[in-house]
N, C-alpha and C positions, 0 to 999 in steps of 0.2 A: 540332761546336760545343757547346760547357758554356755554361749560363744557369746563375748563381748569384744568387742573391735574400739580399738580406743586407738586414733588417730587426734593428735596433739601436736598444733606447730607452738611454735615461741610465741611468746607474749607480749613482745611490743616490735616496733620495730626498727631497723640500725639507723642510727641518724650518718648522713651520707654526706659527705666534704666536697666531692665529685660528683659527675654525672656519670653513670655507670655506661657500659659498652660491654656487651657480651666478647668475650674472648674469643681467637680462632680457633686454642686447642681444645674449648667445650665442644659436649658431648654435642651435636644437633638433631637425633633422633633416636628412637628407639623402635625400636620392630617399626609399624605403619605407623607412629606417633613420629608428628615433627614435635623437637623444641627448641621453644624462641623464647629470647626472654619478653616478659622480668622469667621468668621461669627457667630453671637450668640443675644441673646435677652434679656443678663442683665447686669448689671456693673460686668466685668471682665469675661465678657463672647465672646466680638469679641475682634477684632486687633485694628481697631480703628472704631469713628463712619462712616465711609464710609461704613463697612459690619454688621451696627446695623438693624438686623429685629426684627418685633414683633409677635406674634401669638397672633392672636383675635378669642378670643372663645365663642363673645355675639350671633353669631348667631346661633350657637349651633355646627355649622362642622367648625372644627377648619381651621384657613385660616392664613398662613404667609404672612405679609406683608413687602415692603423694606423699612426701615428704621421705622417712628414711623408708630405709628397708623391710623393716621390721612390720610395718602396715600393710594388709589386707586390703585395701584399697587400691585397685589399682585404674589406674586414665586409658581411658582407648581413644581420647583424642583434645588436643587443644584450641582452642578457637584466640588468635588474637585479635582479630578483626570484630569480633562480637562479642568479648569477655565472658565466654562462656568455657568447661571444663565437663567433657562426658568418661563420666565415672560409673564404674560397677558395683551396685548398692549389693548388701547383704540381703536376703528373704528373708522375714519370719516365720518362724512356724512355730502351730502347738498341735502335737501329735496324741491319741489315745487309742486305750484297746478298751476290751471289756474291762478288765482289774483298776484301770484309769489312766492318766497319762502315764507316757512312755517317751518323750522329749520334748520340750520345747526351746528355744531361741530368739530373745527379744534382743537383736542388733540396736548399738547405737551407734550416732558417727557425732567426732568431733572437730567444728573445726572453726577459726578464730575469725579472719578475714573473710572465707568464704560462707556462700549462703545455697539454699534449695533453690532453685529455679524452681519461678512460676508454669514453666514451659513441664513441669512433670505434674502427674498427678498421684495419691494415696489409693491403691489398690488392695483390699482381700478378697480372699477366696475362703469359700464354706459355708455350709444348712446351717453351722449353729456356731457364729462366729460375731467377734465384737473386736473389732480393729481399733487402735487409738493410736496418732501420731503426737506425740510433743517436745517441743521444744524452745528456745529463744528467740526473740525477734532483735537482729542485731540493730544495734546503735542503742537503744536505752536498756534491753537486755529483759525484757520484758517476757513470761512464760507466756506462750502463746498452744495452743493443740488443736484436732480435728480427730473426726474416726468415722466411722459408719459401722451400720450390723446389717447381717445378709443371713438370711432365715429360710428354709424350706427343709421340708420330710421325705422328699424325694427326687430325685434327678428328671423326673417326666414333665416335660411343661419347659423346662431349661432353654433357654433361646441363643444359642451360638451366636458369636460376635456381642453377646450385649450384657452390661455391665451394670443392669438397674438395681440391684437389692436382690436378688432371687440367685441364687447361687455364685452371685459376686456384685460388689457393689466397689463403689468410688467416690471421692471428694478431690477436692481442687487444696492445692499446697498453700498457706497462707504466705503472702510478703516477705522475705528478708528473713528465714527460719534461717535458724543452725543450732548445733547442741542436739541432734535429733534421737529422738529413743521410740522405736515402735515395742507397743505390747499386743499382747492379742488374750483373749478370754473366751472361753465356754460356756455357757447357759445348762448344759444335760451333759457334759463330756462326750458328746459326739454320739449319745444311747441312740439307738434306731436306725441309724445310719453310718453307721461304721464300717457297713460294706459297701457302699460306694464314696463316703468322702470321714474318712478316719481323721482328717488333718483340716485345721485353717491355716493359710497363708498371711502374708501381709509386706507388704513392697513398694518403694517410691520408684514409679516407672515412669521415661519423658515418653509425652503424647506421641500416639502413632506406632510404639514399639509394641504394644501387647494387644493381642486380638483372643478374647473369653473365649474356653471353650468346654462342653459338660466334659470331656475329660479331662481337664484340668483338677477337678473336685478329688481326684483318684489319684492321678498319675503327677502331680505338679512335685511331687518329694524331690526328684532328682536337679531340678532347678534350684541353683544356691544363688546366683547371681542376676541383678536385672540392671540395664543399665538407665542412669538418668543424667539431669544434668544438672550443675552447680554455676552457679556465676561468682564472677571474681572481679577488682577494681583493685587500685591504688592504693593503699592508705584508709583514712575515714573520712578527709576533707573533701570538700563541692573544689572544684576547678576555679571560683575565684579568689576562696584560703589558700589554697595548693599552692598556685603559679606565685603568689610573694616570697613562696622558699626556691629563689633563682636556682640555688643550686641543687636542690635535692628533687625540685619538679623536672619530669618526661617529657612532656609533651613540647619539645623546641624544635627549632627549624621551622622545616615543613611538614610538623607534626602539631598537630592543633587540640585542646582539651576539646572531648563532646559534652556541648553545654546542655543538649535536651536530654542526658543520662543522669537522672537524678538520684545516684548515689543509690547507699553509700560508698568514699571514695570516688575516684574520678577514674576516668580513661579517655585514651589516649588513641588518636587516628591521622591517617594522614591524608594532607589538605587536598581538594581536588586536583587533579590531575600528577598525582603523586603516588608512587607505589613504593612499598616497604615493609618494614620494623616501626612503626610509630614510636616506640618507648627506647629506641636506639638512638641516640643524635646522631643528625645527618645522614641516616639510613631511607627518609622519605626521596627518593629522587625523582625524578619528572621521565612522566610517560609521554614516548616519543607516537603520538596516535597518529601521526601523518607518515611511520615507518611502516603501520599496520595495515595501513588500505583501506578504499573502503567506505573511509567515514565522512567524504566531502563529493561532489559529483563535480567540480572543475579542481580549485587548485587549490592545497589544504598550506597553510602556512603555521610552523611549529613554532612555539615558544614557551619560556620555563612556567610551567605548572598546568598547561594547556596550547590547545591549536586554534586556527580562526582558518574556515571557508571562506576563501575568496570569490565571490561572480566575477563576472567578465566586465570589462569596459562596458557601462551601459545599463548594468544590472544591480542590482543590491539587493539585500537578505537574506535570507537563512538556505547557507548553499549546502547544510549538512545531510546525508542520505536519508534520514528518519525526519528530517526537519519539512519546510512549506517550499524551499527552491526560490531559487533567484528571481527577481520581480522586477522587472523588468521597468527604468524609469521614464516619469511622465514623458518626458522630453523625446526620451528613445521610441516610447510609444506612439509620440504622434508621428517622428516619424518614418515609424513602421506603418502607421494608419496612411498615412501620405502619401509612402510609396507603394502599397499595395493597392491601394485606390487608384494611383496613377497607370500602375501594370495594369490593371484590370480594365480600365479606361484604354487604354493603347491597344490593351489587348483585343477589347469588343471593337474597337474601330479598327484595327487591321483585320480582325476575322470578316468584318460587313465589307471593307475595300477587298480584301481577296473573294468573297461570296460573288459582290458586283462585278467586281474584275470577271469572276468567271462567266458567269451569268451573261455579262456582255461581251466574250468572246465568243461563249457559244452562241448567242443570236448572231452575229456577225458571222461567221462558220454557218450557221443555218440560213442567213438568206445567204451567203454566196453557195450554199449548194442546190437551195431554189434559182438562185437568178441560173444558175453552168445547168442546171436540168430542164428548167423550162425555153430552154435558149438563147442566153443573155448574149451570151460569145458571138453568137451566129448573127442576132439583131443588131448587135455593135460591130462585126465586118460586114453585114450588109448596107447597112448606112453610110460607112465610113467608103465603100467602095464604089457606091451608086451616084455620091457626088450630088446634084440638087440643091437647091434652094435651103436653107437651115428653115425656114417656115414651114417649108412642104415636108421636111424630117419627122416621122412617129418619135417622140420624147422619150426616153427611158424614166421614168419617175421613179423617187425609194419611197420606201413602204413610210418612213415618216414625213415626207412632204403631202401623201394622201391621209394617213391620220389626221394632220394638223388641217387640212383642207375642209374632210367631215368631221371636224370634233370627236375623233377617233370614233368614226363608225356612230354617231349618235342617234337612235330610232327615231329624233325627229326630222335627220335627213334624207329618211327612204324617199323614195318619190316611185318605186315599183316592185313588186315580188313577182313572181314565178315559177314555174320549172329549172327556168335557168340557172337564177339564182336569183342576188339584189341588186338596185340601184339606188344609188347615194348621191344627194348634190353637194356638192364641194365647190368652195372657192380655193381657188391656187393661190400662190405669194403673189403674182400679177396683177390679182381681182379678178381673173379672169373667173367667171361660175359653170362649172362643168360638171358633167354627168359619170360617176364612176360605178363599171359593173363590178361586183364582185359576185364571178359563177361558181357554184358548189363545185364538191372536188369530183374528180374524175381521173381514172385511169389513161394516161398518155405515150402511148411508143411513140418512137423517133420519129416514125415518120409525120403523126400528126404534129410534133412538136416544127418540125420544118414546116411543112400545110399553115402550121400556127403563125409561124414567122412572117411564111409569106403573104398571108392576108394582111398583118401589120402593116408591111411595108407596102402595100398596093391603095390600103385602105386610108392608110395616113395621106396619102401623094392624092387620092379624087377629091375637089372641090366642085360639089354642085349641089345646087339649091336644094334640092328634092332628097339628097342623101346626110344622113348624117356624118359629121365629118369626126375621124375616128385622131385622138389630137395625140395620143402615145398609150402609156402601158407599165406596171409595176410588175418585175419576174421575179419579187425581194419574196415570194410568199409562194404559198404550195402550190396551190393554183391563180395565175397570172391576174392582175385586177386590170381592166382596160377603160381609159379614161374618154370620154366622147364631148362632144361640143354637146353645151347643154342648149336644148331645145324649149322657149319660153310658153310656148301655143299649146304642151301637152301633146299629150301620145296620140298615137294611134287609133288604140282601146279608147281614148276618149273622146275622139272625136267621130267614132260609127256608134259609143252606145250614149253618147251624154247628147240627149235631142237640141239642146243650146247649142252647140257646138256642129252637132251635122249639119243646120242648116248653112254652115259656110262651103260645105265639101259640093260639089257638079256631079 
């Protein structure tokens, strides 16, 4: 028994005085199919009869059909954004037993304006199978076909998922088909193998939807339906024949032809920053993106057909989320260079004057707890209370009038080492050239610290020849530095072991 399916729209199409608008009281969907026009299902509800569908609801789940009712054809989905139409193809099949065939069904579809998407491909299934698709190439109407053959003796070796020639094969849909008629053919009437694949198939399926499988070869009978997809356009005119018929061309407002869709016919989108009905006038209206969030990182600014990111005073560029971000201008840059440079500058110079600040509080703090420990207090009301001559006074000296005296301690002004400790020659700020002890440290209780004092004061006050006159004293350090009148003649030591010099001693 042949099923033939003959789907037939009208033959030209209405010449249009207006610009059509889909009506309120039209249908707008059916089961999960939305409909928009040009497409609709009552008077004054498509563009013309080429995009008249019906929704039949006798069997209880509503189902659209293309064109009337009476077509087997039915849409599981409309694309008006892509001009595309996913429809449910008929299968082929040729069925046999031993005695010979026992059914076949070579489907065809017809259809005026519409065409086969590229986006499907021709599928059979079967060992001993000869598929052939053909039909017109619209706009010159030219017969166009393909097919393939799929051959093997047994189901072993069959590779799941894969659709090479061996228990199923495939080709690619040509260009701009419609008029479509699938046959299928046998070589042996399925001898030898009619226990696992009795039947070939044959089917226009969109990519992605069918995945081969060895029981397919057996079990594919109960499958009538596959779906695929058609594409659909305008008319037969390019977008710049169209638009001279002001009144019967779509694509107005903020609806714009797409010129890199090269027919045939035209379609119709709407302009950026615009959502809609393209083929509806005035149904493109402007998307508010800066109500959506989101899509600027400071301040988005809306206006009709788009928004514009704002930077900040100072900034410019692409302030979009996805975008490079505000860049910051020269002038702003330098100065941020300026001023950061200048913090940086202030800031290393207040951290070096708080470092010294502290650095020289605490020396200050540290020799006043040498001068209160080694006796300062005690040597300054001893002085102050004894009254005397200001010549015959021991000097309190600071540790930096004795630095600057020896060129801070410089090894070329030793003039003696010992046990004791060192001696340094110093000149004072007077000129005066004096001898300063500095004795290693040592452990001092109070009372020698007093003992200490008062030799100062005794030693300061004797003036005679034979003694050295002991001139003051620095207490700014750990252990006390004692300043002495400098002696030109040389030591002691030097004048019992240096034989030049004994001979002046009795």
């Amino acid at each position: 028994m042949q099923l033939q399916i003959l789907l037939v729209v009208a033959a030209a199409m209405a010449s249009l005085g207006t610009t059509i608008a889909q009506d309120s009281s039209c249908e707008t969907s059916c089961g999960n199919v939305t409909i928009e026009f040009p497409f609709g299902s009552g008077e004054g509800c498509y563009y013309t009869s080429d995009f008249l569908v019906t929704c039949n609801r006798s069997s209880g789940e509503p189902i659209l059909f293309f064109g009337k009712s009476t077509s087997n054809v039915f849409i599981t989905n409309i694309s008006i954004s892509t001009g595309e139409m996913e429809i449910m193809g008929l299968v082929a099949y040729d069925c046999y037993n031993r005695s010979g065939r026992t059914r076949r069904n070579n489907p065809y579809l017809r259809i005026r304006d519409f065409w086969i998407s590229t986006k499907n491909s021709f599928v059979a299934i079967g060992c001993d199978t000869h598929a052939y698709i053909e039909g017109k190439r619209q706009g010159n109407e030219s017969d166009i076909g393909t097919g393939c053959i799929s051959s093997c003796s047994s189901n072993k070796g069959i590779t799941n998922g894969s659709c090479s020639g061996v228990g199923c094969c495939q080709v690619a849909i040509p260009e701009r088909m419609r008029y479509v008629d699938i046959s299928l053919r046998s070589y042996n009437n399925h001898r030898n193998i009619l226990g696992f694949n009795p039947c070939s198939y044959g089917f226009v399926i969109q990519e992605g939807k069918f995945n081969f499988s060895s029981n397919n070869l057996h079990d594919f009978g109960s499958v009538e339906k596959m779906p695929m997809l058609l594409d659909w356009a305008i008319g037969n005119e390019t977008c710049e024949v169209a638009r001279k018929d002001t009144s019967g061309f779509l694509c107005k407002g903020n609806s714009q032809c797409v010129e890199e869709y090269g027919g045939p016919g035209y379609r119709c989108r709407c302009k950026h920053g615009y959502a809609g009905n393209p083929y509806i006038q005035n149904n493109c209206t402007n998307i508010n993106e800066c109500e959506r969030g989101g899509v600027c990182q400071h301040e988005c600014f809306e206006y009709d057909g788009g928004y514009e990111c704002r930077c900040p005073k100072g900034f410019s560029g692409g302030d979009k989320k996805d975008g490079t971000g505000c860049i910051a201008d020269e002038s702003l840059v330098i100065r941020i260079v300026v001023g950061t440079l200048s913090a940086a500058i202030f800031l290393l110079i207040f951290v070096a004057w708080l470092y010294l600040g502290l650095k020289k509080r605490k020396l200050i703090l540290l020799k006043e707890k040498f001068f209160r420990q080694n006796g300062g207090i005690m040597l300054q009301q001893r002085i102050s209370g004894e009254g005397g001559s200001h010549h015959d006074q021991a000097k309190v000296f600071t540790i930096e009038e004795l630095k600057k005296a020896t060129n801070n301690y410089d090894e070329t002004r030793i003039i003696g080492k010992g046990g004791y400790g060192t001696v340094y020659k110093g000149v004072l700020s007077d000129k005066r050239t004096v001898a300063i002890k500095k004795s290693k440290l040592v452990d001092q209780t109070q009372s020698q610290i007093e003992q200490f004092i008062n030799e100062v004061v005794i030693l300061s006050q004797i003036n005679h020849r034979n003694v050295v006159k002991l001139i003051g004293c620095c207490l700014e350090t750990e252990v006390p530095l004692l300043v002495y009148e400098f002696i030109s003649n040389g030591t002691l030591s030097d004048h019992i072991h240096n034989e030049s010099r004994s001979l002046a001693l009795t």
